[in-house]
C-alpha positions as CSV (number, residue, x, y, z in Angstrom):
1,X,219.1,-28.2,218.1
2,X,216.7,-27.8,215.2
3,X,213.3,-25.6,215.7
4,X,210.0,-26.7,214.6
5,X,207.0,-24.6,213.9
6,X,203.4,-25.3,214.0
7,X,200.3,-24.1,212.2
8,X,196.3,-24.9,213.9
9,X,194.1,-25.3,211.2
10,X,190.4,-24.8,212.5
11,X,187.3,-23.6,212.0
12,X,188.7,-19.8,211.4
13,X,191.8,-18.7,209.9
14,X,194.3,-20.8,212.0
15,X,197.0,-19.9,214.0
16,X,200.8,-20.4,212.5
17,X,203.5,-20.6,215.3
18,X,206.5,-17.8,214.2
19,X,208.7,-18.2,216.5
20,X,208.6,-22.2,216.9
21,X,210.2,-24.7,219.5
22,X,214.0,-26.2,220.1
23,X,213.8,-30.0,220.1
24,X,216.1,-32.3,219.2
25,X,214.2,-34.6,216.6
26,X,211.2,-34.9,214.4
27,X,210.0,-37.9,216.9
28,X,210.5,-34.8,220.0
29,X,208.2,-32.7,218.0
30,X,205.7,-35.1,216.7
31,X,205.1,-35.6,220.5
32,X,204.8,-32.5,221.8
33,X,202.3,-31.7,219.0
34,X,200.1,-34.7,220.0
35,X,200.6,-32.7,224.1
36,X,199.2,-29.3,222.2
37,X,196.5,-31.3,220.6
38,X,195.4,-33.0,223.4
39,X,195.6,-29.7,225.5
40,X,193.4,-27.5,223.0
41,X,190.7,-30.7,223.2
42,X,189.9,-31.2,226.3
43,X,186.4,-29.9,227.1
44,X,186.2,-29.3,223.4
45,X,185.9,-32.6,221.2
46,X,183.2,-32.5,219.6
47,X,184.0,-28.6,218.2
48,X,187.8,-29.6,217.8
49,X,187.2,-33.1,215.4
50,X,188.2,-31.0,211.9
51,X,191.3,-29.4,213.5
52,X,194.4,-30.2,212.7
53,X,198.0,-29.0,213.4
54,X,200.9,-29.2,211.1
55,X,204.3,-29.6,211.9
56,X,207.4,-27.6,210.0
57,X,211.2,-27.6,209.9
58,X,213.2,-25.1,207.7
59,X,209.5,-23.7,206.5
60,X,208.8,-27.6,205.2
61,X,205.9,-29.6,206.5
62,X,207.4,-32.9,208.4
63,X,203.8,-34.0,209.1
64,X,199.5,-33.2,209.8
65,X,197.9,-34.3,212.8
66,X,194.7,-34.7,212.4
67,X,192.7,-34.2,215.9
68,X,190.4,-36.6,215.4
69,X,193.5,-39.0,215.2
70,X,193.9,-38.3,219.3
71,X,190.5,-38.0,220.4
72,X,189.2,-40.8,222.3
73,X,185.6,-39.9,222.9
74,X,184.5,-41.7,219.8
75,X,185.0,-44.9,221.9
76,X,182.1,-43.7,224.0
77,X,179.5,-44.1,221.5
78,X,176.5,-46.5,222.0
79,X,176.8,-50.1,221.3
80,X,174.5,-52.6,220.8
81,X,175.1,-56.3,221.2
82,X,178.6,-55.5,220.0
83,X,177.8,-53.9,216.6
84,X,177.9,-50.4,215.9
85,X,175.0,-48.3,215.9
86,X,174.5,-48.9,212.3
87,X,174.5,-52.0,212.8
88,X,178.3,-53.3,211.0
89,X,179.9,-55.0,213.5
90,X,183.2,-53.5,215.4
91,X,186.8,-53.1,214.6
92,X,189.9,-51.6,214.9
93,X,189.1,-48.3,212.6
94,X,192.3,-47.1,210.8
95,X,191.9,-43.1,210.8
96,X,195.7,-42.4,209.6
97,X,198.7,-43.5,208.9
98,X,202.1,-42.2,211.2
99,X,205.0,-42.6,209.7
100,X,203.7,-45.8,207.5
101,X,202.4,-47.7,210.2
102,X,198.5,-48.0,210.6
103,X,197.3,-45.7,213.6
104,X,193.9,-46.8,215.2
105,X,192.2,-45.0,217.8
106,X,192.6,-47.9,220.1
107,X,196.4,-46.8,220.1
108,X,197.4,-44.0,223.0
């Protein structure tokens, strides 16, 4: 089974992962990292928005996940008459793309 590594990018140094995880496919790890993600947000939001953790196999990135990608609390922000605070109205907001396929925070 292969093993995949992480490295937390945040506010500091970051944190790289040397020992790493046996799962048995890049889909397996890009799911747990989302678990670690959402683990290391909660209560922290706001101070976790810039983090992000990258994934490795054989010492190669696979993929970044941004935090912001997976946190939801940007849905809580005021609306007025259905526009956005600024006034433009409301849509789906693409933050990233996964894997080629448009990922909006609307998406679990």
């Amino acid at each position: 089974m292969p093993t995949y590594t992480f490295k937390l990018k945040s506010d500091g140094p970051g944190v790289e992962d040397d020992i790493g995880i046996n799962l048995p496919n890049a889909d397996m790890a890009y799911g747990y990292a989302c678990d670690v993600i959402r683990e290391l947000m909660r209560g922290r939001e706001q101070r976790t928005q810039r983090w992000q953790l990258d994934v490795y196999h054989s010492a190669a990135k696979i993929f970044e996940i941004p935090f912001v990608c997976l946190e939801h609390t940007l849905d809580a922000r005021v609306k007025v008459g259905g526009r956005s605070p600024m006034g433009r109205p409301r849509g789906k907001l693409y933050l990233a793309a996964d894997r080629g396929q448009k990922v909006t925070r609307d998406d679990p």
